[in-house]
C-alpha positions as a Markdown table, in Angstrom:
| # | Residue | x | y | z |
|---|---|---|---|---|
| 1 | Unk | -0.9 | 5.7 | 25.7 |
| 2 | Unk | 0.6 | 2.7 | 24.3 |
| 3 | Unk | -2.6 | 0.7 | 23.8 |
| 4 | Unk | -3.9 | 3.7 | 21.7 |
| 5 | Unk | -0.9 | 4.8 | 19.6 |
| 6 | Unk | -0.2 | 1.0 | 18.6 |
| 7 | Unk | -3.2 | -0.6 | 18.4 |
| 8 | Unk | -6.4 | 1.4 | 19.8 |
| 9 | Unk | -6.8 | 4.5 | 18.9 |
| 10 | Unk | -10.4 | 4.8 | 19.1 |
| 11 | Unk | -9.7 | 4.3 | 23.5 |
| 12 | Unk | -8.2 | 7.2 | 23.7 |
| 13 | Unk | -10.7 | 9.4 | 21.1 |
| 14 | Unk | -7.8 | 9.2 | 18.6 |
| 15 | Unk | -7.5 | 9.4 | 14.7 |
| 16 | Unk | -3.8 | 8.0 | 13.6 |
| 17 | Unk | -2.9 | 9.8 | 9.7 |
| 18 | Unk | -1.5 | 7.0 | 7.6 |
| 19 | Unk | 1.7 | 7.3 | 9.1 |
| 20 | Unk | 0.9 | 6.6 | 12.5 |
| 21 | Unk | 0.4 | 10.4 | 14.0 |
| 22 | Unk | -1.9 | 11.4 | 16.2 |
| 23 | Unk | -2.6 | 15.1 | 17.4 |
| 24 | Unk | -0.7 | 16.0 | 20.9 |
| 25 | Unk | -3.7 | 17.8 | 22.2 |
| 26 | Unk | -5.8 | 15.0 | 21.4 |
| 27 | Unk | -3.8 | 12.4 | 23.2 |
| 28 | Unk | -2.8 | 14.2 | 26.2 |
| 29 | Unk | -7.1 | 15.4 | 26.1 |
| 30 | Unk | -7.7 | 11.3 | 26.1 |
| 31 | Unk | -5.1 | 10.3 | 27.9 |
| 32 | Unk | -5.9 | 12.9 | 30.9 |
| 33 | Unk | -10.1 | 11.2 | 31.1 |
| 34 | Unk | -8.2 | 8.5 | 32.4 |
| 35 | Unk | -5.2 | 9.7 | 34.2 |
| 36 | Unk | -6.5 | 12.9 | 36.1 |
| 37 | Unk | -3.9 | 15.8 | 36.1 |
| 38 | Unk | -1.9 | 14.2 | 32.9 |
| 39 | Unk | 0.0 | 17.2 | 30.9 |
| 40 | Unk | 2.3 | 17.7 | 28.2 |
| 41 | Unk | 4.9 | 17.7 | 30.5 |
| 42 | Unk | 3.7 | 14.6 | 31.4 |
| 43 | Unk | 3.7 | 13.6 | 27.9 |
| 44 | Unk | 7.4 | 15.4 | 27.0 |
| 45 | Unk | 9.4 | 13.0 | 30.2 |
| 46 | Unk | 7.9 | 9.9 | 28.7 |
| 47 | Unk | 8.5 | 10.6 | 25.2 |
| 48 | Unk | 12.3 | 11.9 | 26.7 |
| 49 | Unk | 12.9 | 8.9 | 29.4 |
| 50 | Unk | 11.0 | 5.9 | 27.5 |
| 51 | Unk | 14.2 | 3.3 | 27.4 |
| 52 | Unk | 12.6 | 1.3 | 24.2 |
| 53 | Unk | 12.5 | 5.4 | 22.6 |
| 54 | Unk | 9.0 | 3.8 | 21.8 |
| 55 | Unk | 7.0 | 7.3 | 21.0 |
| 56 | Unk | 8.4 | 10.7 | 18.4 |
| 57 | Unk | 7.1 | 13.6 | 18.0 |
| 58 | Unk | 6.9 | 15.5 | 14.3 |
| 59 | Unk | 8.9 | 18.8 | 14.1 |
| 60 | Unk | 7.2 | 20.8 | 15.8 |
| 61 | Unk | 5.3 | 18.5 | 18.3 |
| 62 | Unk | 1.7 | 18.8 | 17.4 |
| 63 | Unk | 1.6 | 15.3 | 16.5 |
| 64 | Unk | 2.8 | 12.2 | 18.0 |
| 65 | Unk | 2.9 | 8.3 | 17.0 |
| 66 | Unk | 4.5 | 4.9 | 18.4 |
| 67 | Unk | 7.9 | 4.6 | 16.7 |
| 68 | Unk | 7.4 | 1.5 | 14.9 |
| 69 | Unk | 4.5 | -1.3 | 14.0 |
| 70 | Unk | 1.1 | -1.0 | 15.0 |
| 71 | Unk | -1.6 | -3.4 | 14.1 |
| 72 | Unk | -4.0 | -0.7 | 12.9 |
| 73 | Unk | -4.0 | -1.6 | 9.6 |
| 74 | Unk | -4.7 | 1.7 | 7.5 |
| 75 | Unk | -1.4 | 2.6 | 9.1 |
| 76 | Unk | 2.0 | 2.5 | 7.1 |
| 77 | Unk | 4.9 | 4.2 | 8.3 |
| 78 | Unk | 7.8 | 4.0 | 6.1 |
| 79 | Unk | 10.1 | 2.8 | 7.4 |
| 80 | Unk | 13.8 | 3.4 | 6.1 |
| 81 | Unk | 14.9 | 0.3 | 4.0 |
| 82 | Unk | 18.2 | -1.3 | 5.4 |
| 83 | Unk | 20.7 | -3.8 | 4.3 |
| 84 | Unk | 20.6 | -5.9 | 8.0 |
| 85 | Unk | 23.9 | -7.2 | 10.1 |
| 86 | Unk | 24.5 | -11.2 | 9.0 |
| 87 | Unk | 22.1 | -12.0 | 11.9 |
| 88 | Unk | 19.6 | -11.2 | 14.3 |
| 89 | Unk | 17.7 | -12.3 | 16.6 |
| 90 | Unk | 13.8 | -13.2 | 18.3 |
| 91 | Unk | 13.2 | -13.5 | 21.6 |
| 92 | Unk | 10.2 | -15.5 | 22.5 |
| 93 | Unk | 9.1 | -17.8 | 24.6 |
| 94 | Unk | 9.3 | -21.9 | 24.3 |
| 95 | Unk | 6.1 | -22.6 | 23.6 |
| 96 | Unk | 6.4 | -21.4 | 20.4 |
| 97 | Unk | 9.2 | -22.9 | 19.5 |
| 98 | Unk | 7.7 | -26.1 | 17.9 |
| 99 | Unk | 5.3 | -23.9 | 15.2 |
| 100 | Unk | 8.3 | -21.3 | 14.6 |
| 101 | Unk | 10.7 | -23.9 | 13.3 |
| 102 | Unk | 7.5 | -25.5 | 11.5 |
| 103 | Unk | 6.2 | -22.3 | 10.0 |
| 104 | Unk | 8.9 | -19.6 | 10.4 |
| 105 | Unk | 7.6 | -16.1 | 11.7 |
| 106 | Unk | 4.9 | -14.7 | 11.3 |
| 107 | Unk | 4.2 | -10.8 | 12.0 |
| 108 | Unk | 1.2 | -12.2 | 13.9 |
| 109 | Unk | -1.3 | -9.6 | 14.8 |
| 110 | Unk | 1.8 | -6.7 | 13.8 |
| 111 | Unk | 2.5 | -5.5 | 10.4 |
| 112 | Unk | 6.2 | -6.8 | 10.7 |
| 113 | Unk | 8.4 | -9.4 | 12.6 |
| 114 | Unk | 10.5 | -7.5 | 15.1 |
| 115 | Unk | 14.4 | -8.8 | 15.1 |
| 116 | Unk | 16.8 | -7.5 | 17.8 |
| 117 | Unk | 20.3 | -6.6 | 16.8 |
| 118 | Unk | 22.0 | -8.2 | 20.2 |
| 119 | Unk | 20.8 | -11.4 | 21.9 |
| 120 | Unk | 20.4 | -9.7 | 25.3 |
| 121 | Unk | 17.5 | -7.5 | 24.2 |
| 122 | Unk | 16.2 | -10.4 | 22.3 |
| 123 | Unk | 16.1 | -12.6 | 25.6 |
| 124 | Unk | 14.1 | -9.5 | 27.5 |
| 125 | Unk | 11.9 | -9.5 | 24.8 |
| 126 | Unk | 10.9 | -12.9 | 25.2 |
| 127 | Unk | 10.8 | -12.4 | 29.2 |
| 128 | Unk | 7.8 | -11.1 | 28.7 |
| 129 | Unk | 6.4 | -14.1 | 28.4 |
| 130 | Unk | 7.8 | -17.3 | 30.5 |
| 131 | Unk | 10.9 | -19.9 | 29.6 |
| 132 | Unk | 12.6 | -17.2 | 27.1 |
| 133 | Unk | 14.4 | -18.4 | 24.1 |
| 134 | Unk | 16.3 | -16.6 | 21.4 |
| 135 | Unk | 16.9 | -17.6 | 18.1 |
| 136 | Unk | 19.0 | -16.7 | 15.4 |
| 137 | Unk | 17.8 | -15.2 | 11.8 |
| 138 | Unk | 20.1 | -15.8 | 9.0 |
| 139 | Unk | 19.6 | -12.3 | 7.8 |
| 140 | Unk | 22.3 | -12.4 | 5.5 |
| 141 | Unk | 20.9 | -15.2 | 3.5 |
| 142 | Unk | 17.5 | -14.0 | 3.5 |
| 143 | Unk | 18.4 | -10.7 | 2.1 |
| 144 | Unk | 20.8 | -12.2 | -0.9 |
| 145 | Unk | 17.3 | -14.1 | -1.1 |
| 146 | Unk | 15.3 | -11.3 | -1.9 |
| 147 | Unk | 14.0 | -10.5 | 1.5 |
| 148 | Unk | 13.6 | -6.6 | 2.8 |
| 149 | Unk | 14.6 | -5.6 | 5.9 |
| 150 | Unk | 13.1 | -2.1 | 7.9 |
| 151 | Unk | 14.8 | -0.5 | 10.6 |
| 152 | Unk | 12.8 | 1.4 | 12.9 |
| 153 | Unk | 12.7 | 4.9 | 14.8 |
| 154 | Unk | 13.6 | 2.9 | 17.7 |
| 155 | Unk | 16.2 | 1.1 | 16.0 |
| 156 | Unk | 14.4 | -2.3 | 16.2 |
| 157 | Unk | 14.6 | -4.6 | 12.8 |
| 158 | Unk | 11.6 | -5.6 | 10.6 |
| 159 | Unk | 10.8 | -7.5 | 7.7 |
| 160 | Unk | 7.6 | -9.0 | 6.7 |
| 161 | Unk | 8.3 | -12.8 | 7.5 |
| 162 | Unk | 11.3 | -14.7 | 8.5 |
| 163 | Unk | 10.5 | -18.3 | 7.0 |
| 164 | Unk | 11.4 | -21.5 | 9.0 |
| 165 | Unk | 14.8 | -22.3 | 7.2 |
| 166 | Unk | 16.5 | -18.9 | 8.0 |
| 167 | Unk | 16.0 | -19.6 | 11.6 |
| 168 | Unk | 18.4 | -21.4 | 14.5 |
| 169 | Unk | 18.5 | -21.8 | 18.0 |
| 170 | Unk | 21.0 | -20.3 | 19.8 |
């Protein structure tokens, strides 16, 4: 479900509108090829129990998306413009730290960089991958800069770039 309403649609026999919606039927339909017996009710607990609120449904539920960036690209949700806390943070993982604090960050493969408002879901965000680190964004000096901050759905933070000298280790 993820893999189509963030970044595959065509797996699942989807069509995402330019802001990220899909038709209900359609995913639960596509969803169900794979995972025999797979309902909306199936569909309602994880949109209700997901703890990253990751998935939202339009009013009346006959459409569906992923609650913030996907890399298809003809999608652009608009997101509600913010002014952000003083800082936030990335988690990722130590490998990257070396081209981070060379090149700043980059939304990668994603339409935006994703920014954490507390460093503990920061650090589980960059478990994912091994040796987590968290690092600091200077968001208030970016944004007196000229920068543009996003919040999500999902409450998660987003701006297009984070360039290397608004960035610290923690």
């Amino acid at each position: 479900m993820s893999l189509a309403l963030r970044h595959h649609p065509e797996v699942a026999g989807l069509t995402l509108d330019s802001e990220g919606y899909a038709d209900t039927a359609e995913l639960i339909n596509g969803v169900a090829k794979r995972f025999h017996g797979f309902n909306a009710d199936d569909l309602d607990r994880i949109v209700r129990e997901n703890k990253k609120h990751r998935y939202s449904y339009n009013e009346d539920k006959t459409k569906i998306r992923a609650a913030q960036v996907h890399s298809v690209l003809y999608v652009n949700i608009n997101f509600e413009k913010k002014t952000p806390p003083s800082v936030l943070y990335h988690g990722t993982s130590e490998t990257f730290i070396p081209s981070i604090m060379n090149v700043g960050l980059k939304p990668m493969t994603q339409q935006y960089v994703h920014l954490s408002a507390d460093e503990e879901t920061a650090y589980n965000v960059g478990k994912r991958r091994r040796e987590p680190v968290v690092l600091l964004v200077d968001c208030e000096k970016m944004h007196s800069d000229g920068y543009e901050f996003y919040i999500s759905e999902n409450r998660v933070w987003l701006t297009k770039e984070v360039p290397a000298k608004y960035i610290k280790s923690l």
